[in-house]
mmCIF file of the N, C-alpha and C atoms, coordinates in Angstrom:
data_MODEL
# 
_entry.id   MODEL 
# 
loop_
_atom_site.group_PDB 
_atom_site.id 
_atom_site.type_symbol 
_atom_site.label_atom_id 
_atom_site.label_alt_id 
_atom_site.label_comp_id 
_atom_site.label_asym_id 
_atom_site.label_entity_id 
_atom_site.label_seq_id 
_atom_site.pdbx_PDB_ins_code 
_atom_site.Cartn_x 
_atom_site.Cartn_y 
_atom_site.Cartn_z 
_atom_site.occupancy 
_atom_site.B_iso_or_equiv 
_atom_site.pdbx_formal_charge 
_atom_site.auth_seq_id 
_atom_site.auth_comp_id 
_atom_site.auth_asym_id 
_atom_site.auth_atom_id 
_atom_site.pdbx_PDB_model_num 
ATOM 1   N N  . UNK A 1 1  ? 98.687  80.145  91.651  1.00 0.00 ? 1  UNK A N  1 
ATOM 2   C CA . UNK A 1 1  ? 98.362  81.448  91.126  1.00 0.00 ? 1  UNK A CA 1 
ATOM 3   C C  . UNK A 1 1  ? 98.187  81.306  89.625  1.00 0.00 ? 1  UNK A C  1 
ATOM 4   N N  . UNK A 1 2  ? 96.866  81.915  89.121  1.00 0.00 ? 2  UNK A N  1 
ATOM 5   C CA . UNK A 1 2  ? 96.954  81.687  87.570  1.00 0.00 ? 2  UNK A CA 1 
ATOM 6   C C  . UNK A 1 2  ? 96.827  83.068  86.997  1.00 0.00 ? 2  UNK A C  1 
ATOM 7   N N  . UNK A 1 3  ? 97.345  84.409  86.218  1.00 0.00 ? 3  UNK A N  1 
ATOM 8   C CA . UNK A 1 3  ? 96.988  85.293  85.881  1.00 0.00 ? 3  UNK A CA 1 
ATOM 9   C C  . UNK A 1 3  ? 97.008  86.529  86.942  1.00 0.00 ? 3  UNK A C  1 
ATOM 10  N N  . UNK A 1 4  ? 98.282  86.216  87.843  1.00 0.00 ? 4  UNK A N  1 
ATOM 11  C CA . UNK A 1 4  ? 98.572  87.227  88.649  1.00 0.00 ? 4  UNK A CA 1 
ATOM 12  C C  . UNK A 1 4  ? 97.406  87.038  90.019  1.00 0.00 ? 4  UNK A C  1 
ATOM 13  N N  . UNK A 1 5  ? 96.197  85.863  90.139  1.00 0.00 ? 5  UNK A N  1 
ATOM 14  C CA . UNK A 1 5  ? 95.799  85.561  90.877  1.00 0.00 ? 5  UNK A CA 1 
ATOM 15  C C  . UNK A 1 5  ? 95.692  84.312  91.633  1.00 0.00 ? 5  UNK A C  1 
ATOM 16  N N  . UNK A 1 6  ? 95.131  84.810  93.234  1.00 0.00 ? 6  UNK A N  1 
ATOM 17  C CA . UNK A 1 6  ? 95.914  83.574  93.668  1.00 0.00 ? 6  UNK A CA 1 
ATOM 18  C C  . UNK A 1 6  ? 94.148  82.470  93.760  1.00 0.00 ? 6  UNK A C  1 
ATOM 19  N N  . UNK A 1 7  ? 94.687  81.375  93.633  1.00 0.00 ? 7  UNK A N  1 
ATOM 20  C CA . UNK A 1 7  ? 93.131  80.642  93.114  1.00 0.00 ? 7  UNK A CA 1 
ATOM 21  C C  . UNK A 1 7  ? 93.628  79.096  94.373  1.00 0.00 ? 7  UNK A C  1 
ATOM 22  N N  . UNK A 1 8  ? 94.318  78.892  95.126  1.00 0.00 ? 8  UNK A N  1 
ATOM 23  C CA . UNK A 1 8  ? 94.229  77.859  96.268  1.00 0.00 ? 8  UNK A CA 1 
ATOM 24  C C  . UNK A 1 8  ? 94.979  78.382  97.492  1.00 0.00 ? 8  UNK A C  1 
ATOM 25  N N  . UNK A 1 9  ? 94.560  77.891  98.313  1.00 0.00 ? 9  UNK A N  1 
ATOM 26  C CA . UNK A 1 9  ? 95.505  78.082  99.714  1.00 0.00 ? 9  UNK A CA 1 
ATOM 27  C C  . UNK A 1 9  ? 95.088  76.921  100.147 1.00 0.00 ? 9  UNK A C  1 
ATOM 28  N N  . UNK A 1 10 ? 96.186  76.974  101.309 1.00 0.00 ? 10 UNK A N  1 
ATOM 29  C CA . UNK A 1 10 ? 95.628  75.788  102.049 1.00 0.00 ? 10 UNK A CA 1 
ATOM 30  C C  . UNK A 1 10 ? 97.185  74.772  102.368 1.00 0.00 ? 10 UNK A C  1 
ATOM 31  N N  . UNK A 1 11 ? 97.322  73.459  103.069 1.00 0.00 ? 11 UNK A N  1 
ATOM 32  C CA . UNK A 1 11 ? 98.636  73.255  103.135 1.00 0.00 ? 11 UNK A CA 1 
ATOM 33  C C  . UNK A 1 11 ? 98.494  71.829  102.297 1.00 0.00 ? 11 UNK A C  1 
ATOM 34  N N  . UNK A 1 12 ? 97.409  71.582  101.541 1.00 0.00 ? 12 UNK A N  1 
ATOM 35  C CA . UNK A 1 12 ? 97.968  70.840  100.386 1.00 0.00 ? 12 UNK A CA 1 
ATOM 36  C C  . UNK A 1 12 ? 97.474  70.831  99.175  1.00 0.00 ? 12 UNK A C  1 
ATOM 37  N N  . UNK A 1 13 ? 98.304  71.603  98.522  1.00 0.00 ? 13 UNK A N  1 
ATOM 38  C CA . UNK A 1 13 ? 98.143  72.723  97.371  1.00 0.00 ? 13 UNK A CA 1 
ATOM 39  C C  . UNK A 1 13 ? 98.466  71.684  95.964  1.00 0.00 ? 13 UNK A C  1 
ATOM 40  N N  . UNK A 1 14 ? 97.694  71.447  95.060  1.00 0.00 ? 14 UNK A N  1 
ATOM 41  C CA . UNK A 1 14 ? 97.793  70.824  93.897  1.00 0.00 ? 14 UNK A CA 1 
ATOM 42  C C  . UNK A 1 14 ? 99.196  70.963  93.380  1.00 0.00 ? 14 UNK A C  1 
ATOM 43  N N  . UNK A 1 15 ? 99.658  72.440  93.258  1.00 0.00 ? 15 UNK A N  1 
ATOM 44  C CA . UNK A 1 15 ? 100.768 72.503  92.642  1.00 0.00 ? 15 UNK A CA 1 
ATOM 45  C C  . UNK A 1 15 ? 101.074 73.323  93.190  1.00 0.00 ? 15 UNK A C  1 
ATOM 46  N N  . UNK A 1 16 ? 102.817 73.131  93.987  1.00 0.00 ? 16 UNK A N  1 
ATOM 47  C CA . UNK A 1 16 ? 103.786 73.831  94.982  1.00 0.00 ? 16 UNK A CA 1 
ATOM 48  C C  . UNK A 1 16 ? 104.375 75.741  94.056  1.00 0.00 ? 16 UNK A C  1 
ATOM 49  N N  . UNK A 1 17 ? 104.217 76.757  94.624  1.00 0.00 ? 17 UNK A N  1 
ATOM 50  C CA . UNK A 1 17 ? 104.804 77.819  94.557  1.00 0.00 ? 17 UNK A CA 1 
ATOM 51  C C  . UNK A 1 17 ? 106.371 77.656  94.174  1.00 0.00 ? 17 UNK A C  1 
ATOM 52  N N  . UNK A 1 18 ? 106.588 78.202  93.539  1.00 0.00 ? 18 UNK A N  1 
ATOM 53  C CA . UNK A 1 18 ? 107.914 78.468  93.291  1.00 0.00 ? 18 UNK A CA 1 
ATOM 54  C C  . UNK A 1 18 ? 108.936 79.326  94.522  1.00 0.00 ? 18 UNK A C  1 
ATOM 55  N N  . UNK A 1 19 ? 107.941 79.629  95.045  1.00 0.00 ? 19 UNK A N  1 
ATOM 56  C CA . UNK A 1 19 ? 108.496 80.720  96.142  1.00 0.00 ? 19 UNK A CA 1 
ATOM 57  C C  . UNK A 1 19 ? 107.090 79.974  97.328  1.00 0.00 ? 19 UNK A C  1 
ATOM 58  N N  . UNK A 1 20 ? 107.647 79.310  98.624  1.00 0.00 ? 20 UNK A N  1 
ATOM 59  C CA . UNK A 1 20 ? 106.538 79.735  99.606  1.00 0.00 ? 20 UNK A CA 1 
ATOM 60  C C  . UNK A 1 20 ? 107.466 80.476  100.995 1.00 0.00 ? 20 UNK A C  1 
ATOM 61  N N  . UNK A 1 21 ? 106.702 80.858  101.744 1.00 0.00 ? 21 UNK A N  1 
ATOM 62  C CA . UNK A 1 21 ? 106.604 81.519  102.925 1.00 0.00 ? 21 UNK A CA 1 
ATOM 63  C C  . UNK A 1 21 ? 106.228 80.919  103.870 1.00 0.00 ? 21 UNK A C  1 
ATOM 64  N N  . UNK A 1 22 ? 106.534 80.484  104.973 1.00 0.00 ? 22 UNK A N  1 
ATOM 65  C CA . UNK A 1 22 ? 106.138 80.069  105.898 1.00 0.00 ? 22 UNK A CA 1 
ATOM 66  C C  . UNK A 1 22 ? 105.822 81.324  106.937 1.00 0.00 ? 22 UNK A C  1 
ATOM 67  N N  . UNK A 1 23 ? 104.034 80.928  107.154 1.00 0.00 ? 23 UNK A N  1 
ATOM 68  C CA . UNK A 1 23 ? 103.180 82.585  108.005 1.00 0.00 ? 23 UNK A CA 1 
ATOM 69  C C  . UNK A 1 23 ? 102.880 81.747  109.293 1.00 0.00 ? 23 UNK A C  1 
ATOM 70  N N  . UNK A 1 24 ? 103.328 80.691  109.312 1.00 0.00 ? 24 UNK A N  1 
ATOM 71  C CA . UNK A 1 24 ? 102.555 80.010  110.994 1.00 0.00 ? 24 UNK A CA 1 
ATOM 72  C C  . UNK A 1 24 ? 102.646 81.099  111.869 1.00 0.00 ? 24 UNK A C  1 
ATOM 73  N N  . UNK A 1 25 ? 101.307 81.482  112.906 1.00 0.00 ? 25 UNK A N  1 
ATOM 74  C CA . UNK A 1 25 ? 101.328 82.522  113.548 1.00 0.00 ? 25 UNK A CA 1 
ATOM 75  C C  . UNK A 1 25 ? 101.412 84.003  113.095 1.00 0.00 ? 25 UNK A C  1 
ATOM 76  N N  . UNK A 1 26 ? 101.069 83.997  111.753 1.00 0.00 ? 26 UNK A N  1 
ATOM 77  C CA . UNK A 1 26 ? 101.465 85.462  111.006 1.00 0.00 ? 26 UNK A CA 1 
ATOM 78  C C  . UNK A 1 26 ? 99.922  85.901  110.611 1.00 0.00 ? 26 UNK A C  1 
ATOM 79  N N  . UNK A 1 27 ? 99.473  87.055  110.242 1.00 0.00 ? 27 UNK A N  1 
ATOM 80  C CA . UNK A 1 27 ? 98.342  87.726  109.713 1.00 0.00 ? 27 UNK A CA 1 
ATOM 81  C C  . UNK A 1 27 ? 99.085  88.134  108.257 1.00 0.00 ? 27 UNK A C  1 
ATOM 82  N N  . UNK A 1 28 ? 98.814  87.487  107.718 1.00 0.00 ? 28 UNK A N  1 
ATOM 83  C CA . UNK A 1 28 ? 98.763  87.655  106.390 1.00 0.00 ? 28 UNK A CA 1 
ATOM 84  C C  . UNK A 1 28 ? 97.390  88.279  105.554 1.00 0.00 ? 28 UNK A C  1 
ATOM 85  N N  . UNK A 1 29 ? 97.588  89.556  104.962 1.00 0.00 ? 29 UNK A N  1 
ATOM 86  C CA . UNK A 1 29 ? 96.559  90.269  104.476 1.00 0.00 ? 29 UNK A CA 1 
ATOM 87  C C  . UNK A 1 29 ? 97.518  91.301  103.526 1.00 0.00 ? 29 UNK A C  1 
ATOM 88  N N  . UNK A 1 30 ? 96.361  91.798  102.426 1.00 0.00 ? 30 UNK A N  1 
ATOM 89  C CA . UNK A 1 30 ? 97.057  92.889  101.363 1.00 0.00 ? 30 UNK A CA 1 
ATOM 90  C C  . UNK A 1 30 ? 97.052  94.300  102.009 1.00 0.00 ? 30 UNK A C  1 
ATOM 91  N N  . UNK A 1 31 ? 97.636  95.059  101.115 1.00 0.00 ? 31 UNK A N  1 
ATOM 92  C CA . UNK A 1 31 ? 97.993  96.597  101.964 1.00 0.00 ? 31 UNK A CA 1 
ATOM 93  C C  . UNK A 1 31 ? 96.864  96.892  101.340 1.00 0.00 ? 31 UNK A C  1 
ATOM 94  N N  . UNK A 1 32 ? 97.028  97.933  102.284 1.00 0.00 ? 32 UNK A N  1 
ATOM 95  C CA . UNK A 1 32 ? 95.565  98.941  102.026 1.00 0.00 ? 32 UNK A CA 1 
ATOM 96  C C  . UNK A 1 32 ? 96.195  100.410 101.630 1.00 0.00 ? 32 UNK A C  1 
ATOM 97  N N  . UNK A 1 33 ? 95.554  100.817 101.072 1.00 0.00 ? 33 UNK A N  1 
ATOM 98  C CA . UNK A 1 33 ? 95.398  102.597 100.642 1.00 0.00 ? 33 UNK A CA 1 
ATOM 99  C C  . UNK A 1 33 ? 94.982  103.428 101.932 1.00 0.00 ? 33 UNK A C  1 
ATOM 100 N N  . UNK A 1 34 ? 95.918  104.565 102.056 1.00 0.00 ? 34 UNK A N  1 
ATOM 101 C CA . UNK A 1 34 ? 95.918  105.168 102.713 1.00 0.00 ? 34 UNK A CA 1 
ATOM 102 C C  . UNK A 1 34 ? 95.683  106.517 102.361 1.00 0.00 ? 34 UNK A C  1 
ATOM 103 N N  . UNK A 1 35 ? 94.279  107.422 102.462 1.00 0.00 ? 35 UNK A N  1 
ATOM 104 C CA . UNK A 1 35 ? 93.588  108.390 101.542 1.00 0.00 ? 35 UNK A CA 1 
ATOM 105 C C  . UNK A 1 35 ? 93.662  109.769 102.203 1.00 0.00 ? 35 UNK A C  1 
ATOM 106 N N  . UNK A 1 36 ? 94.562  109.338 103.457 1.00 0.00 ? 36 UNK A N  1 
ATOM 107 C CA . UNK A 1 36 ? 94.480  110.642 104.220 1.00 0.00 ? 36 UNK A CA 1 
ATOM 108 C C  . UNK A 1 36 ? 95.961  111.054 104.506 1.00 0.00 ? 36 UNK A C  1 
ATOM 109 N N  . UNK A 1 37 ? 96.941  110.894 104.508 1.00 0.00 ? 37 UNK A N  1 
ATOM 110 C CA . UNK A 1 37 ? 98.365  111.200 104.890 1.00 0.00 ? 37 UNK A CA 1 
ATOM 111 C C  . UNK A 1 37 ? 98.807  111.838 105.006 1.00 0.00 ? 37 UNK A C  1 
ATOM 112 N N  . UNK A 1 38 ? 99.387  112.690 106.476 1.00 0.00 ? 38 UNK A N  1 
ATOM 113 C CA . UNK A 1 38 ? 99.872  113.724 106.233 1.00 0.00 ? 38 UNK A CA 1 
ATOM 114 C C  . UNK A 1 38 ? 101.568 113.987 106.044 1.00 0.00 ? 38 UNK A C  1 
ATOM 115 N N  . UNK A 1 39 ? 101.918 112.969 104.725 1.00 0.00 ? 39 UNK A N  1 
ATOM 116 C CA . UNK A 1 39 ? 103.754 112.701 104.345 1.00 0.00 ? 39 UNK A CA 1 
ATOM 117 C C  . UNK A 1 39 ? 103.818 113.903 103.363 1.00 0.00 ? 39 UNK A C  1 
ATOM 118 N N  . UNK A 1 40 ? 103.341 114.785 103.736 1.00 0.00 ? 40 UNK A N  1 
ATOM 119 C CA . UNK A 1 40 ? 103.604 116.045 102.200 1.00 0.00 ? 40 UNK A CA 1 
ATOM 120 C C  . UNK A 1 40 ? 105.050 116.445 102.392 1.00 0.00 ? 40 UNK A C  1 
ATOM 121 N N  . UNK A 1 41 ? 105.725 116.744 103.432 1.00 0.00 ? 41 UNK A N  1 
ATOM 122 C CA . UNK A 1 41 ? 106.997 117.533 103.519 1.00 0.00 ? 41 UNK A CA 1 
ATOM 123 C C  . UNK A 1 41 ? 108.146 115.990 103.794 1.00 0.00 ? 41 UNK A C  1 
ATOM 124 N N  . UNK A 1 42 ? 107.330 115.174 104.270 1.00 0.00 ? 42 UNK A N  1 
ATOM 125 C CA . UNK A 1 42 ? 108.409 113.924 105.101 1.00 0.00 ? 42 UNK A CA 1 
ATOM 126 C C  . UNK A 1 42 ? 108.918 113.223 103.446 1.00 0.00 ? 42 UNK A C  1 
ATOM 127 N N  . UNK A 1 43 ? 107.681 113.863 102.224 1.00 0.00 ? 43 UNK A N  1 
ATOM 128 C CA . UNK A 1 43 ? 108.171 112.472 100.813 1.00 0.00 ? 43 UNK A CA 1 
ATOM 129 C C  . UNK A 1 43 ? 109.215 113.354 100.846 1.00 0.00 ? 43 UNK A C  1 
ATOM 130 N N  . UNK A 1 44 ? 109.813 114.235 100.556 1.00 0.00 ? 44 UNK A N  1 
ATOM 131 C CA . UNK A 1 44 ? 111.062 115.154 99.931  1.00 0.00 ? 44 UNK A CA 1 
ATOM 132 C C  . UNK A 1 44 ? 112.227 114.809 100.659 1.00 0.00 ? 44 UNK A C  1 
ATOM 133 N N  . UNK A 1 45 ? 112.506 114.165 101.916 1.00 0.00 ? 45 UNK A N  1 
ATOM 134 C CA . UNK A 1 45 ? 113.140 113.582 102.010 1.00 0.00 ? 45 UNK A CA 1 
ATOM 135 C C  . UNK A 1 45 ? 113.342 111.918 102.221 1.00 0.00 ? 45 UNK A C  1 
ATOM 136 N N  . UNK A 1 46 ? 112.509 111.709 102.247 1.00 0.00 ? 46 UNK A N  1 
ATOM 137 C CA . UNK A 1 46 ? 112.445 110.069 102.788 1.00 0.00 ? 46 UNK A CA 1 
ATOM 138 C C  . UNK A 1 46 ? 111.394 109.499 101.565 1.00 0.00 ? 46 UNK A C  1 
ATOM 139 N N  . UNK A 1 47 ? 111.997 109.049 100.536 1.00 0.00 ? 47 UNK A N  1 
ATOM 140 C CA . UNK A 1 47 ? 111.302 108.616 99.197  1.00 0.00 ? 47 UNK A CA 1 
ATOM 141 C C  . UNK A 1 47 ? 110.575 107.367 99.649  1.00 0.00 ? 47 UNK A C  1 
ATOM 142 N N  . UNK A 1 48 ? 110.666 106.421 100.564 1.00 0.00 ? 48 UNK A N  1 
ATOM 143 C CA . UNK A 1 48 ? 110.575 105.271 100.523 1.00 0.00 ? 48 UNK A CA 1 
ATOM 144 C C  . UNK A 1 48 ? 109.118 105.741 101.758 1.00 0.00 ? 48 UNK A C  1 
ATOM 145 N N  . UNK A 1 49 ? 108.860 106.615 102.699 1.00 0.00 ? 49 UNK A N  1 
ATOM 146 C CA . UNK A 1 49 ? 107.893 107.230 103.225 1.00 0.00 ? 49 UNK A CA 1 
ATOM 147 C C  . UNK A 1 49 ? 107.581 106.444 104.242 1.00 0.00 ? 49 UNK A C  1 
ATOM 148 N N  . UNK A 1 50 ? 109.222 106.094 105.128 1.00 0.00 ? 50 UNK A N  1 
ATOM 149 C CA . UNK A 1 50 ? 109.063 105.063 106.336 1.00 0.00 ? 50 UNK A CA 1 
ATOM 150 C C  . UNK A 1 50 ? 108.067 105.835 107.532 1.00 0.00 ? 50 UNK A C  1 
ATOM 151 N N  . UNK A 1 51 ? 107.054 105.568 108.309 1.00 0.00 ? 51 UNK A N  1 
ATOM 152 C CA . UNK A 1 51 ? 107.124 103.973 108.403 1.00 0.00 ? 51 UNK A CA 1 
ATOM 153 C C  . UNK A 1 51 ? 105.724 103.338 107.496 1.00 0.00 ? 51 UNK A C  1 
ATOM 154 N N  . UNK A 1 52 ? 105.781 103.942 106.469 1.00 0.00 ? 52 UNK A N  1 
ATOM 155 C CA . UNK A 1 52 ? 104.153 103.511 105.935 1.00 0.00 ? 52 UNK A CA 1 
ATOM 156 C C  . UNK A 1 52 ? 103.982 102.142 105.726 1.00 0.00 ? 52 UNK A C  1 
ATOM 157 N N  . UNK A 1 53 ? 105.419 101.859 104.571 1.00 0.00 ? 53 UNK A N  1 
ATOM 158 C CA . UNK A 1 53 ? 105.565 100.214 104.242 1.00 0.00 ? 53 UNK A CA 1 
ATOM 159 C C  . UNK A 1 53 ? 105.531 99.239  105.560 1.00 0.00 ? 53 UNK A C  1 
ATOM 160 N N  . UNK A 1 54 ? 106.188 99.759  106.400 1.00 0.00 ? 54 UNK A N  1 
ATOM 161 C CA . UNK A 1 54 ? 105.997 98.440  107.005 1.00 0.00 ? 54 UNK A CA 1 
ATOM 162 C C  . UNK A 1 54 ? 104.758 98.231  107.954 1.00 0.00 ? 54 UNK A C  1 
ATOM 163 N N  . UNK A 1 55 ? 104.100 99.505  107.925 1.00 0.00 ? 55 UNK A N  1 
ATOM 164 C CA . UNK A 1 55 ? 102.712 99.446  108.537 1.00 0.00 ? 55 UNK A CA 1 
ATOM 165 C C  . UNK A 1 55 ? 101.174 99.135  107.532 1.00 0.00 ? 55 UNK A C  1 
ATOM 166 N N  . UNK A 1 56 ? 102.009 97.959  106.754 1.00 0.00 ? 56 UNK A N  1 
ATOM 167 C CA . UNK A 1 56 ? 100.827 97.817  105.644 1.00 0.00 ? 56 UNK A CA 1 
ATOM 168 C C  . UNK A 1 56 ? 100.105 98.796  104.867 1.00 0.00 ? 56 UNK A C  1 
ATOM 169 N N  . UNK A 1 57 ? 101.259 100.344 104.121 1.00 0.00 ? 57 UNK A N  1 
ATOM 170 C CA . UNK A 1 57 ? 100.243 100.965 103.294 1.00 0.00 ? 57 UNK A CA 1 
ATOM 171 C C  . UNK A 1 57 ? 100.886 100.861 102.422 1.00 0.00 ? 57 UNK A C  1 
ATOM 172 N N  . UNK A 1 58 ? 100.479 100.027 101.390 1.00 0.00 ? 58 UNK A N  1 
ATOM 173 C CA . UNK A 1 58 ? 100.458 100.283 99.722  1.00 0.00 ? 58 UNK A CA 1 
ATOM 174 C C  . UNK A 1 58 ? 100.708 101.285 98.729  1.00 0.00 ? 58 UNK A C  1 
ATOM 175 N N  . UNK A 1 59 ? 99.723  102.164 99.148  1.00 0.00 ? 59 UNK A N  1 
ATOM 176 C CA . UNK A 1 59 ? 99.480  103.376 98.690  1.00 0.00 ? 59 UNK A CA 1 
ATOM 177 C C  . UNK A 1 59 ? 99.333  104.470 99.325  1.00 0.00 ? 59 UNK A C  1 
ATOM 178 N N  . UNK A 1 60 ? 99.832  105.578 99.113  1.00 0.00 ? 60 UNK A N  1 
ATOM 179 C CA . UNK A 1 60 ? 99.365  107.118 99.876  1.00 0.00 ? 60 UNK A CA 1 
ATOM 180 C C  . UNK A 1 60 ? 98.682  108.095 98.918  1.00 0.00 ? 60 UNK A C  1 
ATOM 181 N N  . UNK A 1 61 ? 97.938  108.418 99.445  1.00 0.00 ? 61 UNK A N  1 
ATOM 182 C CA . UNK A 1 61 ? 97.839  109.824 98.971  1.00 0.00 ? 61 UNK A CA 1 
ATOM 183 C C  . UNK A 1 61 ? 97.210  111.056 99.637  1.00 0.00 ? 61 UNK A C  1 
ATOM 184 N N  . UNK A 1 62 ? 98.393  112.109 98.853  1.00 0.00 ? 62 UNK A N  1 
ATOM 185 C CA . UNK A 1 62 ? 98.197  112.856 100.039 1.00 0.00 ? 62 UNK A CA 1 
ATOM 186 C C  . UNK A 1 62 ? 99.013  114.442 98.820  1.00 0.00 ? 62 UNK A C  1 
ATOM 187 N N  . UNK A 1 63 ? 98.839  115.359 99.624  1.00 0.00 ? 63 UNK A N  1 
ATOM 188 C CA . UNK A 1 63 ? 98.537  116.634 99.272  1.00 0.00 ? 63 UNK A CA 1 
ATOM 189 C C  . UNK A 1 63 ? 97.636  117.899 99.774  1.00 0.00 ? 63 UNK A C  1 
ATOM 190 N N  . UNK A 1 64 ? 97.133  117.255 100.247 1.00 0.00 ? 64 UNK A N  1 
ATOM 191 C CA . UNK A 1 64 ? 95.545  117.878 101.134 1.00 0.00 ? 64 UNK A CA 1 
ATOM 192 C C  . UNK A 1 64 ? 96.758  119.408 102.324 1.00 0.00 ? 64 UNK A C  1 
ATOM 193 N N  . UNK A 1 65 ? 97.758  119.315 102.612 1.00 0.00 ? 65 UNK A N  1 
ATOM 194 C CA . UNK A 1 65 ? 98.588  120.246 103.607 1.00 0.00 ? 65 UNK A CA 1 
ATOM 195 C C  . UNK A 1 65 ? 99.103  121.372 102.853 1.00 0.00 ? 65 UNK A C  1 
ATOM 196 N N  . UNK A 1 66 ? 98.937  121.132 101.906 1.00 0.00 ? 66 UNK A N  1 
ATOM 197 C CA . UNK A 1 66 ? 99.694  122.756 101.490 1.00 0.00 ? 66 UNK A CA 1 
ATOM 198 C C  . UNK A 1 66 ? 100.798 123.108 100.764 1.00 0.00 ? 66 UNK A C  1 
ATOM 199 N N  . UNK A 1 67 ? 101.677 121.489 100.611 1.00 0.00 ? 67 UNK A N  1 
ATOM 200 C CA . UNK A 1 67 ? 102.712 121.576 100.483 1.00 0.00 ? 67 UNK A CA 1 
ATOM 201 C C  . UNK A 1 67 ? 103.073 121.263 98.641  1.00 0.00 ? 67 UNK A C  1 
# 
């Protein structure tokens, strides 16, 4: 990674991560934005806005209900 980006993959990497992960068998991909959500009443109690994180969303946004 140079500049917060990642610039090799692969399993023989010039220079080793300080941190790796082993994904054998895993889908590894970035979260995506989620532009439609209807968490307007669920953020006020549940800050963390389960189950979004662990369903790969990054981001919400949302407001569109009224609330």
């Amino acid at each position: 990674m140079k500049d917060g980006v990642i610039t090799e993959i692969g399993p023989n990497l010039a220079v080793k991560g300080a941190r790796e992960i082993d994904a054998t068998g895993k889908v590894v991909a970035p979260c995506w934005v989620d532009i439609h959500a209807h968490i307007d009443a669920q953020i006020t109690y549940d800050p963390f806005a389960d189950p979004a994180g662990t369903n790969g969303i990054g981001t919400l946004v949302f407001g569109n209900c009224g609330w």
